[in-house]
C-alpha positions in Angstrom: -4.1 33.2 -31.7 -4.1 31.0 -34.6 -5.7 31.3 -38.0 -7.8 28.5 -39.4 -5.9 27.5 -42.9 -8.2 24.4 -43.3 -10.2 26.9 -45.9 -8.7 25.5 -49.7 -7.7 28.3 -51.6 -8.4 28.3 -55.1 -6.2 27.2 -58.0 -4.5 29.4 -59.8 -3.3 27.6 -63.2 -2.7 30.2 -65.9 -3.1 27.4 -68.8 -6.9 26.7 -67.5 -7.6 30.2 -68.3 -6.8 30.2 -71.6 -8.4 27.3 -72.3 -11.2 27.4 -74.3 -14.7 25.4 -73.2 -16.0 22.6 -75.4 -18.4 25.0 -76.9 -19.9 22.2 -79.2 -20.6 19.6 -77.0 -22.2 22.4 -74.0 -24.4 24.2 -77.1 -25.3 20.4 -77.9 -26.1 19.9 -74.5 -28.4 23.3 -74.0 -30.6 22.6 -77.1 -30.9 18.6 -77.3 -33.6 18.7 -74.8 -35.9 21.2 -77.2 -35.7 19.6 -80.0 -38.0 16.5 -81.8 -35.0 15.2 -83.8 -31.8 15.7 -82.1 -29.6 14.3 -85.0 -30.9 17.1 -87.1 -28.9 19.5 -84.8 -25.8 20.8 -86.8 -23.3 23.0 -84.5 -20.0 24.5 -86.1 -17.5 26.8 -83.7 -15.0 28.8 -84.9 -12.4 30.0 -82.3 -10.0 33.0 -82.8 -7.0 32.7 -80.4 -5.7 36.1 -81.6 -9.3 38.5 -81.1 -10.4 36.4 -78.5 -13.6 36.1 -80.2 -15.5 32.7 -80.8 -18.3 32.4 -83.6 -20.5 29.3 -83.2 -23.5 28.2 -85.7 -26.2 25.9 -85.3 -28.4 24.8 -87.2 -31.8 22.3 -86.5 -34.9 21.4 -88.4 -37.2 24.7 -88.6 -40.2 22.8 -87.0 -38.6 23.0 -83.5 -37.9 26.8 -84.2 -40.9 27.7 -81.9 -39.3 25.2 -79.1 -35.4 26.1 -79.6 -36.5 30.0 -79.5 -39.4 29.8 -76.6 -42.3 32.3 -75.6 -40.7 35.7 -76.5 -37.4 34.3 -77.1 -36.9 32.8 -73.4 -35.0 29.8 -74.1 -32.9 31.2 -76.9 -31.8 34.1 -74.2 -31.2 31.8 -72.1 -28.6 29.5 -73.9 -26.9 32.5 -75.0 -26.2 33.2 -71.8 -24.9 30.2 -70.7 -22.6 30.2 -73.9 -22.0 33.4 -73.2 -20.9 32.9 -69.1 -18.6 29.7 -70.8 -16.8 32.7 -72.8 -16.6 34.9 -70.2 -14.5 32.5 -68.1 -12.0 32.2 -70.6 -12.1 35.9 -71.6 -13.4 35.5 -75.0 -16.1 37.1 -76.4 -18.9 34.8 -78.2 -21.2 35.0 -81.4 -24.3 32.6 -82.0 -25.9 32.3 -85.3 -28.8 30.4 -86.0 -29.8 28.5 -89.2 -32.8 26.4 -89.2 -35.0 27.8 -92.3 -35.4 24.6 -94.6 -38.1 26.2 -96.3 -37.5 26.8 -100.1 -35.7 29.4 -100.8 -34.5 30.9 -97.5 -31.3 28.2 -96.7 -28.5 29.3 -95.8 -30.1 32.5 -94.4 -29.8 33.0 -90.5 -32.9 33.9 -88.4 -32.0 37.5 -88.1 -32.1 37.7 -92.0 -35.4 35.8 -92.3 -37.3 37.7 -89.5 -36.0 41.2 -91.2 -37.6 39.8 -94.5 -40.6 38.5 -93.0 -41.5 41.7 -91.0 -44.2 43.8 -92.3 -43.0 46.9 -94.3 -42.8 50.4 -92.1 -46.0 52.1 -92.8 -45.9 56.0 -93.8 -47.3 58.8 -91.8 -50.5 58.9 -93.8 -51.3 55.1 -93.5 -51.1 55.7 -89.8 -53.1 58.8 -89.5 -55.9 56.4 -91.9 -55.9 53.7 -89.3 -56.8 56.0 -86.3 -60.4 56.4 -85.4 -62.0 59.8 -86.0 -62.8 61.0 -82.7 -65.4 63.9 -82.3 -64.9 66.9 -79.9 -68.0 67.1 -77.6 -69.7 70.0 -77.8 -71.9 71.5 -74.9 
């Protein structure tokens, strides 16, 4: 009986592990098609050989925000994960930050940052208990 060795076996090279993806230009890529003005799309990647970790920035004009980011945050998800999948391959672990406020006052601040400042205040018990509607006990 003979075995069938036509199959390829994969390649093991040790140096494509390490190698890191072109994070830039797959991050370009993943958000050209969302945006009205791709030239305004700015992405920066820092790579750390020794933690293994990878910190990549972009920023884009805040009138695509509502494309870039999706219903519920779809799209955004969903080029983290692909970033993310990239990282995984060459064991490193990845960090996205996203800049696109060019509304006075707020540059330089990340999204995270801005929704935290734009979110309303927690309200307190009693503002809570005010906003529920009295409701009466029947009586027999």
């Amino acid at each position: 009986m003979s075995l069938n060795r036509s199959v390829l076996q994969p390649n093991h090279n040790p140096t494509a592990a390490t190698a890191s993806p072109d994070y830039v230009g797959l991050v370009k890529f993943l958000m050209q098609p969302f945006l009205e003005s791709p030239e305004s799309l700015s992405v920066d990647c820092e790579i750390s050989q020794a933690l293994k970790r990878v910190w990549i920035r972009i920023a884009f004009d805040s009138t695509d925000k509502g494309k870039v980011f999706g219903r519920g945050g779809r799209n955004i998800q969903a080029i983290r994960t692909v970033i993310a999948a990239a990282a995984g391959l060459s064991e490193q672990s990845v960090y996205l930050d996203i800049y696109g406020n060019t509304t006075p006052g707020r540059e330089g601040m990340s999204f995270e940052e801005d929704q935290q400042e734009r979110s309303p205040t927690p309200r307190t018990r009693e503002q809570q208990n005010l906003s529920r509607p009295v409701v009466k006990p029947r009586t027999r």
